[in-house]
C-alpha positions in Angstrom: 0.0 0.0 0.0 1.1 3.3 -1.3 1.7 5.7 2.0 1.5 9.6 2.4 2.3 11.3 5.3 0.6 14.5 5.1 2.5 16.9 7.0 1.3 20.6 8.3 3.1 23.3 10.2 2.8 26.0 12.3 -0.8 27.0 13.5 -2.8 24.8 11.4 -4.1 22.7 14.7 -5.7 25.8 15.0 -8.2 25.3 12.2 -11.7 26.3 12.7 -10.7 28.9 15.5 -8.1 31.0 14.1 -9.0 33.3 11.5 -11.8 31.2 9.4 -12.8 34.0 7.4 -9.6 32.9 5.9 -9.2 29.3 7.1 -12.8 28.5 6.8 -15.0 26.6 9.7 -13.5 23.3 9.2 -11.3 21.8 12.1 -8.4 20.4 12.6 -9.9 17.1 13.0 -12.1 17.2 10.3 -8.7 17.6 8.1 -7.2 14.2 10.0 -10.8 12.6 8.7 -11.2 13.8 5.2 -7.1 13.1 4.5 -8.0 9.9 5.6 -11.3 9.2 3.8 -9.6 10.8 0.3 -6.5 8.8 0.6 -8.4 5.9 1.2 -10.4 6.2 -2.0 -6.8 5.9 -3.7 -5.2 3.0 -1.8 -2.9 5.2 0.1 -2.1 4.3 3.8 -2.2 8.0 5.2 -1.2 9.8 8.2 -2.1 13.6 9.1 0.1 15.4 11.4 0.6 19.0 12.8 3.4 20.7 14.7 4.1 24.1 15.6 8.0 23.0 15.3 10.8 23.1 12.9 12.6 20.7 13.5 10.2 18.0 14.1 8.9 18.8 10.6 12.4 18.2 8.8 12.2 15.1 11.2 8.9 14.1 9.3 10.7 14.8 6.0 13.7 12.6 6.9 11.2 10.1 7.8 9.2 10.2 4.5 12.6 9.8 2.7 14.0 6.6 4.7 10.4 4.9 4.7 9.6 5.5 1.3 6.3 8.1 1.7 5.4 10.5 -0.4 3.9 13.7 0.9 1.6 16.4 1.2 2.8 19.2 2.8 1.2 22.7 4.3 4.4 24.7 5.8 2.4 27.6 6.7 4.6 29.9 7.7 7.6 27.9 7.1 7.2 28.3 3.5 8.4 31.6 3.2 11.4 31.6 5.2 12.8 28.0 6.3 15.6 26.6 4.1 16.2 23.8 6.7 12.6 22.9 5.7 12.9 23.3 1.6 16.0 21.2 1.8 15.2 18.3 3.8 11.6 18.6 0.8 14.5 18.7 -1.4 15.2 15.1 0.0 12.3 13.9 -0.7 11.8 14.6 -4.2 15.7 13.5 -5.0 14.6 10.5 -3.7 11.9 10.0 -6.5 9.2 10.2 -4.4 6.4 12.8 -4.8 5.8 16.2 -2.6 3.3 18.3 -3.1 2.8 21.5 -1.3 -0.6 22.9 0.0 -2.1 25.9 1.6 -5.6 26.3 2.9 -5.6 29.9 1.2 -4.1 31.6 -1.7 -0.8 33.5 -0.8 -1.0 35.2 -3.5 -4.1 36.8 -2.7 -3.0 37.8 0.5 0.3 40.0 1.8 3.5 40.6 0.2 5.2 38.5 2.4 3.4 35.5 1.6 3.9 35.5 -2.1 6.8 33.8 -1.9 7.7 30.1 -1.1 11.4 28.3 -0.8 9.5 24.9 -0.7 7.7 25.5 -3.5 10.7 25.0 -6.4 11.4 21.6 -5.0 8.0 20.6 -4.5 6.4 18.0 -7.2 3.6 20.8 -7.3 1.6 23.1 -5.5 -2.0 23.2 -4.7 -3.5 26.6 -3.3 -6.9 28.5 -2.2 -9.3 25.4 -2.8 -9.3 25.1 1.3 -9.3 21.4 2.6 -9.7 20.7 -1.1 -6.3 21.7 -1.4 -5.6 18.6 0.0 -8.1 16.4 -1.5 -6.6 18.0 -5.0 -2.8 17.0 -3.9 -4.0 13.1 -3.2 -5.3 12.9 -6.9 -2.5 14.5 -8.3 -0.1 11.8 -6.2 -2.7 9.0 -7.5 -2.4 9.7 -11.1 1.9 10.1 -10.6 1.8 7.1 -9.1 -0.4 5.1 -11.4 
């Protein structure tokens, strides 16, 4: 069975309370249950997490790389400033296995700041603004690489 970690950074345990005019109402745990339910409904073997640290992230990454897991990744705000981050995703993808990065929102519709990502260029892709379709989006476009 084909695994995905899907990994999410700083914040986004906060779903459904912080800021859902941009976020929307959904919750954390409704993300854990849909990435479940759409991976699923490909064959994958997946496994939601959040952390509000760095390094355990790159931890996750190193992980994905030694086990053989692709991933779907939200830095949050690690995607616009962490290079230990976009390198160990740099891992991953040298490794021939897929990344794709996600966000909830679209950066580009929103500050300055935010319009620009370091994980991004090594990603497989990048899925944006569809909410937690974002993610559902990012398991299909694994499926069909890995078919």
């Amino acid at each position: 069975m084909t695994r995905v970690l899907i990994l999410n950074g700083p914040n986004l345990g906060r779903l459904g309370v912080r800021e859902p005019d941009v976020y929307g109402h959904a919750s954390y745990t409704d993300l854990v249950r849909k990435g479940g339910e759409w991976g699923e409904g490909h064959g994958f073997s997946v496994d939601v997490r959040q952390t509000d640290d760095e390094s355990e992230m790159v931890g996750w990454l190193h992980e994905a790389v030694d086990s053989g897991a692709h991933v779907v990744i939200n830095p949050a705000a690690f995607t616009h400033y962490s290079y230990a981050l976009r390198d160990a995703a740099a891992q991953v993808t040298k490794a021939g296995l897929h990344l794709v990065e996600v966000h909830i929102s679209n950066p580009y519709a929103r500050e300055e700041f935010r319009h620009r990502s370091v994980v991004g260029p090594v990603a497989t892709g990048t899925v944006a603004g569809f909410g937690l379709g974002s993610y559902r989006v990012a398991l299909e476009a694994i499926a069909d690489l890995v078919a």
